[in-house]
N, C-alpha and C positions, 0 to 999 in steps of 0.2 A: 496403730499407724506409726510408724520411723520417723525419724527426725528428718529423711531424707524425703520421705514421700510428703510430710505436712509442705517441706518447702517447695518442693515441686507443684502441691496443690495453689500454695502461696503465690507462688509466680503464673501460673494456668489463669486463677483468678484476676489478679493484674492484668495481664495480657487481653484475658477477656472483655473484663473494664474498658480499655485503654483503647483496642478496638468496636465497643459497643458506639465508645463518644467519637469516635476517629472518621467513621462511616457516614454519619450524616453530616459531619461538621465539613467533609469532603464535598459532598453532593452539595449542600446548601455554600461554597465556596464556587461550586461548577455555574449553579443558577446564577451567582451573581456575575460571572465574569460573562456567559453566553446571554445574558439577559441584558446586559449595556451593549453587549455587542450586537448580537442581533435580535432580541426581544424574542428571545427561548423562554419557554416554549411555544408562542406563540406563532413565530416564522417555521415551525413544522410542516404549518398548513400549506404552505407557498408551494405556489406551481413554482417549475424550474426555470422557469425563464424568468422569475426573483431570486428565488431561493440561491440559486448558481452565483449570481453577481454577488449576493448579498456576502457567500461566501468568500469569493472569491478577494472583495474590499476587505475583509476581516479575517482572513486563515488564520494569522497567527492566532488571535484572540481563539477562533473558535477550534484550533489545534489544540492549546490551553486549556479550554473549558473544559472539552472533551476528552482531554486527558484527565481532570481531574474526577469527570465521572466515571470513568472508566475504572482509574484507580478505586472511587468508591465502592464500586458494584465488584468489584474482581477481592476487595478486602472479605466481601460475604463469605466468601471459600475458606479462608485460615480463621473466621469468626466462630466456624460452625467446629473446627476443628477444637479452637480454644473452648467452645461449649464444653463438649463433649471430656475435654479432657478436668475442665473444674467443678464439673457438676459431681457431687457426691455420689449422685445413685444413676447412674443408665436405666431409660424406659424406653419403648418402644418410639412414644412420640416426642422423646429427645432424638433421638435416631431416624427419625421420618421427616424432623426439623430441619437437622444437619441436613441430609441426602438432598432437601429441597432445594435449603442455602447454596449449596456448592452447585444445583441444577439452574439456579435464576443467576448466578454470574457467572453462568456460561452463557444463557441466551441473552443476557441485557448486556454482555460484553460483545457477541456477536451484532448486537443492533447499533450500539453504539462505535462501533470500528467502520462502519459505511462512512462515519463522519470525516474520521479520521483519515482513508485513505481510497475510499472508492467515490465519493461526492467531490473532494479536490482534484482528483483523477478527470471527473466529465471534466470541469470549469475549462479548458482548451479545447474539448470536443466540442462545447457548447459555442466557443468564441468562433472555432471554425464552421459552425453551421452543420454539422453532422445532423445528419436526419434522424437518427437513430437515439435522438440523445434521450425524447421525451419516452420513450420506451424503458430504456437503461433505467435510467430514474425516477420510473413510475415502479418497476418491478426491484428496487434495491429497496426502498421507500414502503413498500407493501411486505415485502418478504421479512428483508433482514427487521426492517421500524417496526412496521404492524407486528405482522406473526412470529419472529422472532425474538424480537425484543421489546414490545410490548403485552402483546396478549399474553407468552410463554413465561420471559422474566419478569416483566414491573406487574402483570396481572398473576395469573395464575401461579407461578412458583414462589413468589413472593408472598401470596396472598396463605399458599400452603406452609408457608414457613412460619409465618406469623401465626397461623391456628393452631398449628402441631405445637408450638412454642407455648402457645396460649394454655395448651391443655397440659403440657409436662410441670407448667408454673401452676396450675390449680389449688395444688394442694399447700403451698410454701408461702408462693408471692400473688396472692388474689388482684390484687391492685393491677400488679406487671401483666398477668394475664389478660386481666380486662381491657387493659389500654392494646395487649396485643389483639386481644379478637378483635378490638375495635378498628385496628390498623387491618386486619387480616378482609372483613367485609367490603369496603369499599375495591381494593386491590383484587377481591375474587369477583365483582361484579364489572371488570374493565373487559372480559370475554363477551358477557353476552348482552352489556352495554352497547358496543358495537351493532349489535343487530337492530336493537330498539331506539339504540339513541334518548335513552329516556332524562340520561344527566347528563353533563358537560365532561365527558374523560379526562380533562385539565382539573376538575372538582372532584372527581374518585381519586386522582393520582396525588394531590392536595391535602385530602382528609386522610387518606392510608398513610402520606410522610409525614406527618406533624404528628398523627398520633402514634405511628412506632418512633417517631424522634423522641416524645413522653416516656413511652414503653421503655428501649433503651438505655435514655439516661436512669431511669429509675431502677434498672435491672443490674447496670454497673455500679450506680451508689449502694444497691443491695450486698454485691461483691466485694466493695471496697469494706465495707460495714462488718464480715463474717469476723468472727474471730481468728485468730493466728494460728 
């Protein structure tokens, strides 16, 4: 290896670090700001005829939050790329990781931009009485929240990137992998939770962030640690 490519691996690394701790520290910043504001996630539940006002009293706040997860979830796409580029050897399920990464923050960016500009959007359809409104906002709520950005992003492609990750780390970092399958299980059971309703969805989306928050920091102290 050149003097040119260690440094390049040197900085890949960094970058990866930097963005491993960058992503959650982002998201757990969102919960707190939409969490004093409107007691997120809890007020998801809300018919709109809460929901709407609740937003409405709070936009900037929840313009805010929502930018911040946004930014969280969209940093997945250059995270999978920094993977990809510090990791020593390419495997198949670094490569299966990545494709996932950059597919869960497309749909959990899709879910989360309803907040940002189509739910501000009803608030004066709503004020005007539009008949139409509990429609709209039954079907942006279902589409883009539900199926788009939670079952596709925060459950299933999330939950795929966490395993593929799980299993590229096997042989290296035991530890980083286990914390990831452990993140990756709860996050792949948020699809057909929905049908059975067997756990509280707020308790699988709970247990899957805290322990790839573990996963994470532990996989950036791994990179920061590598020799020069």
């Amino acid at each position: 290896m050149t003097a040119h490519d260690a440094a390049s691996r040197r900085h890949a690394r960094l970058t990866t670090a930097t963005l491993l701790v960058a992503e959650p520290l982002l998201f757990f910043a969102a919960f707190g700001v939409l969490g004093a504001a409107i007691n997120w996630p809890a007020s998801l539940g809300l018919p709109w005829s809460e929901a709407l006002p609740l937003i409405a009293a709070n936009l900037t706040e929840v313009r805010f939050g929502y930018g911040l997860y946004l930014a969280s979830s969209l940093l997945t796409a250059p995270l999978a790329v920094a993977l990809l580029a510090s990791w020593p050897q390419r495997s198949l399920w670094l490569d299966m990781a990545a494709l996932a990464m950059v597919l869960a923050a497309v749909f959990k960016a899709l879910g989360i931009t309803r907040w940002l500009i189509a739910m501000p959007a009803l608030v004066p359809l709503a004020d005007a009485g539009d008949p139409g409104i509990a429609a709209a906002f039954t079907a942006l709520n279902e589409y883009a929240g539900g199926g788009l950005g939670e079952w596709m992003g925060v459950g299933l492609m999330t939950g795929l990137w966490m395993l593929c990750l799980a299993f590229a780390l096997a042989r290296t970092q035991r530890l980083a992998a286990i914390l990831f399958a452990a993140a990756a299980l709860p996050a792949l059971l948020i699809v057909p939770n929905e049908f059975g309703q067997w756990l509280p969805t707020a308790a699988l989306q709970g247990t899957a962030r805290f322990a790839s928050l573990a996963a994470q920091l532990l996989l950036a102290w791994h990179l920061l640690r590598q020799p020069q």
